[in-house]
C-alpha positions in Angstrom: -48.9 24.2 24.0 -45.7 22.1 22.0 -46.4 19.2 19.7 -44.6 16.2 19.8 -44.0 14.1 16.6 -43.8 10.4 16.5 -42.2 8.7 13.3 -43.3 4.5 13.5 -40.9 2.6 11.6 -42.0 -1.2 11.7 -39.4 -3.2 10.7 -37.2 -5.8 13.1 -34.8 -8.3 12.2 -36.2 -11.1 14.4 -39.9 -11.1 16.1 -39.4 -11.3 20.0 -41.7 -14.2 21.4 -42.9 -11.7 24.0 -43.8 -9.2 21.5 -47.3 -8.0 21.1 -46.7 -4.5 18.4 -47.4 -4.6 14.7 -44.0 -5.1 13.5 -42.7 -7.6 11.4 -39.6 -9.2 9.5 -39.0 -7.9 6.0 -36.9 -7.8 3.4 -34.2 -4.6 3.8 -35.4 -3.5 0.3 -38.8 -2.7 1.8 -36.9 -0.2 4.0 -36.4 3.0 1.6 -39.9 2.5 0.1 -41.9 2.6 3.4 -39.3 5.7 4.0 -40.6 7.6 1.2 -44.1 6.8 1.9 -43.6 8.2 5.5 -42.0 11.2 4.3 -45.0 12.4 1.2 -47.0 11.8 4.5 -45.2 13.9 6.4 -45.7 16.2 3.1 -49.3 15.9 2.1 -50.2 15.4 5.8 -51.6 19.1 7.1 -49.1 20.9 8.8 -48.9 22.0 12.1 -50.8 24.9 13.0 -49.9 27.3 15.9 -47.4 24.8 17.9 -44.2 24.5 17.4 -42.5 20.4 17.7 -40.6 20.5 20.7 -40.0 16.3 21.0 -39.8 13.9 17.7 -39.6 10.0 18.6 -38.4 7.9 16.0 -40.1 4.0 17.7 -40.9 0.6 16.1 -39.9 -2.0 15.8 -36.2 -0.9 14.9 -35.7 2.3 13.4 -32.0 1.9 14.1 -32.4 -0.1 11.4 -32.5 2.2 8.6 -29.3 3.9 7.1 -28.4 7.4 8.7 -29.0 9.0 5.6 -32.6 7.6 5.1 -33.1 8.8 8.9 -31.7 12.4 8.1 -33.9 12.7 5.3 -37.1 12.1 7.4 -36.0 14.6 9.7 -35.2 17.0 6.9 -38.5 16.6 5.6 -40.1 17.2 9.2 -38.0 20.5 9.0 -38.9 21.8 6.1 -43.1 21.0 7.1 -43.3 21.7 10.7 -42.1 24.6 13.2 -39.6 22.5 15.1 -38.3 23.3 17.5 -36.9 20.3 19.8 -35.9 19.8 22.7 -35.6 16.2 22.6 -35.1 13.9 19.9 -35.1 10.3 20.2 -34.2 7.1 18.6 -35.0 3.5 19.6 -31.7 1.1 19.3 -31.1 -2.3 19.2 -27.3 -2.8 21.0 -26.5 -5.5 17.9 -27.0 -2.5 15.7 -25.4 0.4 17.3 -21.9 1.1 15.5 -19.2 3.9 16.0 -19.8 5.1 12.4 -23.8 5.3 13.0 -24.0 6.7 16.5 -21.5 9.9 15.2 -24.2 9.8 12.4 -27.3 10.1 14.7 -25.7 12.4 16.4 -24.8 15.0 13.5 -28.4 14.6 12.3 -29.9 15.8 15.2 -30.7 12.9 17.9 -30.0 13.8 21.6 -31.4 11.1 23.1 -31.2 7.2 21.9 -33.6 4.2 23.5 -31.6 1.4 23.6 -33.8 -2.2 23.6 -31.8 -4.7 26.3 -34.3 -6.0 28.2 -32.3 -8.2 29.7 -28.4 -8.9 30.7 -28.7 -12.5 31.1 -27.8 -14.5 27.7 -30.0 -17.2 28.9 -33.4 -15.0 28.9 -32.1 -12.8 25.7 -31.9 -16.3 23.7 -35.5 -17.8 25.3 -37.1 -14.8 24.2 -35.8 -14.5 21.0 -33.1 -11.7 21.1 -30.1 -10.9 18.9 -28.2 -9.3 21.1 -26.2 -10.2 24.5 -25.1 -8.9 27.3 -21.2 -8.0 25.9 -23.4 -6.3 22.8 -25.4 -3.6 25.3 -21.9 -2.6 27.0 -20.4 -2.4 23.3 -23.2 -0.3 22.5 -23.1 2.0 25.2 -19.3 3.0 24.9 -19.9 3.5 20.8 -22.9 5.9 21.9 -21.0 8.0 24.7 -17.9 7.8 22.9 -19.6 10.0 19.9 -21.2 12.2 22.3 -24.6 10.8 23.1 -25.1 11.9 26.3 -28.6 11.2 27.1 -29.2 7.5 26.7 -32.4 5.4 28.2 -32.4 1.4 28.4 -35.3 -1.2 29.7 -35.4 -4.1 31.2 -38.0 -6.7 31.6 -39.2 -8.0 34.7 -41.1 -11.8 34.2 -38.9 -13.1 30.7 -38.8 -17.0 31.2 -36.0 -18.3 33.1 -35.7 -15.6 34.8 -34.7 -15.7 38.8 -34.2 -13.3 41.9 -30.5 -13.8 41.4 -30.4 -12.9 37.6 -32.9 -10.0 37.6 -30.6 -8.6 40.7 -27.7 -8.8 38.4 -29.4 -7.4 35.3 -30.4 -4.2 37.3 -26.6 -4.3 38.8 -25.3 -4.3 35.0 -27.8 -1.8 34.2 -26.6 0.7 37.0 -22.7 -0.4 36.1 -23.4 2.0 32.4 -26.0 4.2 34.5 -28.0 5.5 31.6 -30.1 9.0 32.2 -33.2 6.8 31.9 -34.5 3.6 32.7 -38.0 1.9 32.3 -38.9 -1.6 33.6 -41.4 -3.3 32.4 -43.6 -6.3 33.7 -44.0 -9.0 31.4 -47.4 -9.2 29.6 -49.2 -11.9 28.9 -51.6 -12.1 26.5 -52.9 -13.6 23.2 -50.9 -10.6 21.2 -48.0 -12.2 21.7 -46.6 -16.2 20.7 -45.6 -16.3 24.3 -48.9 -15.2 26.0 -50.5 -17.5 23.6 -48.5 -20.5 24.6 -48.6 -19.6 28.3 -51.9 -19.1 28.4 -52.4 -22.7 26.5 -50.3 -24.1 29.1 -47.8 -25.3 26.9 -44.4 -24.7 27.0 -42.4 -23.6 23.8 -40.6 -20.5 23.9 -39.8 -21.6 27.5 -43.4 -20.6 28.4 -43.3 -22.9 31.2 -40.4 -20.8 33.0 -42.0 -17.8 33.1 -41.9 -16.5 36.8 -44.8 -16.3 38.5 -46.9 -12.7 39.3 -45.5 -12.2 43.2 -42.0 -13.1 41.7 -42.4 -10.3 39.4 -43.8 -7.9 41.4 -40.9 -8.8 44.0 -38.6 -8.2 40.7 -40.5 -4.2 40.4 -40.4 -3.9 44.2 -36.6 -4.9 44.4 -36.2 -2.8 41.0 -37.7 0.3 42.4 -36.1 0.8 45.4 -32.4 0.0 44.4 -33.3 2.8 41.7 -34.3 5.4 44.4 -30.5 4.4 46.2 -29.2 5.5 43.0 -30.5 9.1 42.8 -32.9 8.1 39.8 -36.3 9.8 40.2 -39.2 7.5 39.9 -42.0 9.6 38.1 -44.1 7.3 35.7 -44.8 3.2 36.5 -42.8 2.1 34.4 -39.9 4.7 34.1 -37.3 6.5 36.6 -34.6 9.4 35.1 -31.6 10.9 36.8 -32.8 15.1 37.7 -33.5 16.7 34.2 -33.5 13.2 32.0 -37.2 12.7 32.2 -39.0 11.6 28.4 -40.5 15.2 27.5 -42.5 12.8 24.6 -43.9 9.9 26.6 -45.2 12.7 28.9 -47.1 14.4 26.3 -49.2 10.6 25.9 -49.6 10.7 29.8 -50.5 14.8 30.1 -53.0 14.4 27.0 -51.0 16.7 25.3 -51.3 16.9 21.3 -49.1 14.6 19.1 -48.8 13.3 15.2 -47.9 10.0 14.2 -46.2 9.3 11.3 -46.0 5.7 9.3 -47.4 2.4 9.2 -49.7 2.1 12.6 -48.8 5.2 14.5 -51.7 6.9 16.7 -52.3 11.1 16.9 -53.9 13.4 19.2 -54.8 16.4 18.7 -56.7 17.2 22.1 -60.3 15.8 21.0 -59.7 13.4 18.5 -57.6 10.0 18.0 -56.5 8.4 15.2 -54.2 6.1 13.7 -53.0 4.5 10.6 -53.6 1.7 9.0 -50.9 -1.4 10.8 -50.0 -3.2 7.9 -46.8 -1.2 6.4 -47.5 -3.0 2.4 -51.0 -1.5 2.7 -49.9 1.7 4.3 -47.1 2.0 1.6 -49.4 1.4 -1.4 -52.2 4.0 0.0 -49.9 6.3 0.3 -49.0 5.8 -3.3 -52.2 5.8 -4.5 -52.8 9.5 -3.0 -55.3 7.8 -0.4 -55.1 8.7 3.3 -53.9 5.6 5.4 -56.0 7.0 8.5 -58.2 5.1 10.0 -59.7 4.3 13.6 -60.9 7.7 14.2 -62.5 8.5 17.4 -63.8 11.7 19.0 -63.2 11.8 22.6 -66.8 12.0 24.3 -66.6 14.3 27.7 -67.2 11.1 29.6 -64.1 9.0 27.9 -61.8 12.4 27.9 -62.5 12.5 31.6 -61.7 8.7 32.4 -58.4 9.3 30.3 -57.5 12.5 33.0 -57.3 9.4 35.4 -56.0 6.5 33.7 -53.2 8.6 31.8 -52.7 11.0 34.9 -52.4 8.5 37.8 -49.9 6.8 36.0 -47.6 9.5 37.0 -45.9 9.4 40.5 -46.9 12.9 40.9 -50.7 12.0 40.6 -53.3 14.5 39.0 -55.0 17.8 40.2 -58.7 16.9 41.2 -59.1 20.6 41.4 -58.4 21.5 37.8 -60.0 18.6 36.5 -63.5 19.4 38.3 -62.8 22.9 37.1 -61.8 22.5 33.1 -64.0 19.0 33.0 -67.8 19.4 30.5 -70.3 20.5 32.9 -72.2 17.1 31.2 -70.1 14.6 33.3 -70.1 16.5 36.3 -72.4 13.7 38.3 -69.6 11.3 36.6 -66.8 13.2 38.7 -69.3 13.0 41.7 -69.3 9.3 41.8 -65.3 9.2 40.8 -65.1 11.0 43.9 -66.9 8.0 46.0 -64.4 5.1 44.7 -61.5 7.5 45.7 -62.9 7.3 48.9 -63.0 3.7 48.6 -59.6 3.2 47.4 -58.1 5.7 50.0 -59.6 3.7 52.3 -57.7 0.6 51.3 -54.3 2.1 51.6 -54.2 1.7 47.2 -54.0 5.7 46.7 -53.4 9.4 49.1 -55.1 12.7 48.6 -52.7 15.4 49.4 -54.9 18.5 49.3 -56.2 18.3 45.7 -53.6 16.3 44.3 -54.6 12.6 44.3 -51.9 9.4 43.4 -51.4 6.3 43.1 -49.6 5.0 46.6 -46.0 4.3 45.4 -45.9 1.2 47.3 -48.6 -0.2 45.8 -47.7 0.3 41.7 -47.8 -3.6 41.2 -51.6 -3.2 41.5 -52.4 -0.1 39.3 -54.0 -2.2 36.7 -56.8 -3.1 40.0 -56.9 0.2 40.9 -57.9 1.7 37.6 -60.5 -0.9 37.0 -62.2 -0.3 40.4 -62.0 3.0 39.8 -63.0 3.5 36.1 -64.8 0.0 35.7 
């Protein structure tokens, strides 16, 4: 068994309107600070034992944000605490931040892969959602990263921003495909009270251009139109929300979806270590002055019961295209929940039954034709 590291760094320039994280807007001379703090983390924090790091993932917010050097030295520090060992080291991009001089930097510090944030290709959406960037920026940021060697690059778009149409999601996925990065997610727009676009949708008002939001069919005919002009591309759909070309899938978002063991690092990151889950405290002021006052920032801890660890084999497994192993999950699963499984076993009946998943021997999945109702599916089944 590999660990994979995960290094939070919660700092943007602007706050999206769709944006639901714990991320905020602060001053750039909060950034070397919080950088310390994560690295006498990374310090005081108890090594890994037995694994060695195979994938770090350096997410936010914006950690393209920092200075290279700042970035190397958290990766020095991981270095000189942990057997690593990676395969696959990312770093998430915004395409208004990306220059020559920094990508050639990533690059000779040790990222193979970069996550760039578009979202979208349309101007219109990327202003009504409160972007920086715009469509010429992603193309000038993808030439800066191939052109210092960055072969292995992911982008995102969002299915559902307001003002978006057929016609303009059609092109954004068209743009997408004119770069071809190794990886591509799409996302659905959510809408909920995290965010000050749920909020306003939800009150039926209609700043942030709330009232243009598309509605749920239009979206899930944006995923639908989205997944198969992916498959005509040769990109292998494996996850819900993410396709790769052959060999480009995210070895670190599998580790979340496999139940695999991971450590977060900084303000708000989450750890697993197989039984237990916890996280740190959101706020990066308070996580900064714990960590200077030699007092642990973890928090939310939570031993997985049998009963929750075996609800998490379905929720995290199904979301894979390649389904789960009923077999090996009866098999390695606490003898205690074993009447759970049982009744598990009756909804998947159920479900088969409605066309919504296929049993394949032992192996049981999600149908991939009907992904736009996962959310259903796992409520009926784990509800």
């Amino acid at each position: 068994m590999t660990l994979g590291i995960y290094i939070q760094v919660p700092f943007c320039q602007t706050k999206c309107t769709y944006c639901n994280f714990h991320t905020g807007v602060v001053s750039r001379e909060r950034y070397q600070p919080y950088a310390e703090a994560v690295r006498r983390e990374i310090t005081e924090a108890p090594p890994s034992v037995g694994p060695s790091v195979d994938t770090v993932y350096f997410g936010g917010g914006t950690p393209s944000l920092l200075e290279p050097a700042t970035i190397a030295q958290l990766l020095d520090t991981l270095r000189a605490t942990h057997r690593t060992e990676p395969l696959e080291v990312t770093l998430e991009a915004d395409p208004e931040t990306v220059t020559p001089e920094k990508a050639s930097a990533w690059l000779a510090v040790g990222f193979n892969r970069i996550s760039l944030g578009v979202q979208s290709f349309d101007d219109s959406e990327l202003e009504s959602a409160g972007r920086l960037h715009r469509r010429t920026d992603i193309f000038r940021a993808a030439e800066f990263l191939r052109e210092a060697g960055l072969a292995n690059i992911s982008m995102d778009l969002i299915a559902g921003l307001p003002r978006q149409t057929q016609k303009s999601w059609e092109e954004s996925l068209g743009e997408l495909l004119r770069i071809r990065p190794e990886h591509i997610s799409i996302y659905l727009l959510e809408i909920d009270e995290g965010s000050r676009l749920g909020r306003e949708s939800l009150a039926g008002g209609s700043r942030y251009s709330a009232s243009l939001i598309p509605a749920e069919d239009a979206m899930a005919d944006f995923y639908e139109f989205a997944r198969a002009r992916l498959a005509s591309e040769g990109y292998e759909h494996y996850e819900i929300s993410n396709w790769a070309l052959p060999g480009r899938r995210s070895g670190h978002n599998l580790k979340y979806w496999r139940r695999e063991p991971y450590l977060g690092y900084g303000a708000g990151a989450h750890s697993f270590d197989g039984y237990t889950r916890w996280a740190n405290v959101h706020d990066s002021a308070r996580y900064v002055a714990s960590i200077g006052q030699g007092i642990s920032p973890r928090e939310q801890f939570e031993t997985l019961t049998p009963a929750h660890a075996l609800e998490e084999e379905f929720f995290l497994g199904l979301r894979q295209l390649e389904g789960i192993d009923l077999a090996r999950i009866e098999r390695d699963c606490d003898p205690s929940v074993r009447e759970q499984f049982a009744i598990l076993r009756g909804k998947i009946a159920g479900l088969r039954s409605l066309g919504l998943v296929e049993l394949n021997g032992t192996c049981l999945r999600l149908v991939p034709d009907r992904l736009t109702v996962s959310n259903e599916v796992f409520v009926e089944l784990l509800g």
